[in-house]
C-alpha positions in Angstrom: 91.7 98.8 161.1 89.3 98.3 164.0 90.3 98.6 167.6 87.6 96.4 169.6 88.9 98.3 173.1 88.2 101.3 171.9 85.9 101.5 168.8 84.6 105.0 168.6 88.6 105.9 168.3 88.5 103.7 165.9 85.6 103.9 163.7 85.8 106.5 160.6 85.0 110.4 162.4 81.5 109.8 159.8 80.5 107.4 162.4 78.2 107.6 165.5 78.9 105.5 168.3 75.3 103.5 167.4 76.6 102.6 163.9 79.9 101.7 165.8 78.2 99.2 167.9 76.1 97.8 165.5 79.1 97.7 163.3 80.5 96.2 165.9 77.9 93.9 166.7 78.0 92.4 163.3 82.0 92.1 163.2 82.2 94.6 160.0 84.6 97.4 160.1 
């Protein structure tokens, strides 16, 4: 589940906050 407000909480702990917003940035996760 992704939490747009607050993606690094969010993202897997195997993720850095760049793959986050590129994750993000994409609308994966």
């Amino acid at each position: 589940e992704f939490n747009q407000a607050n993606p690094v909480a969010s993202a897997p702990r195997n993720f850095r906050p760049q793959q986050v917003w590129v994750a993000r940035g994409r609308g994966d996760l």
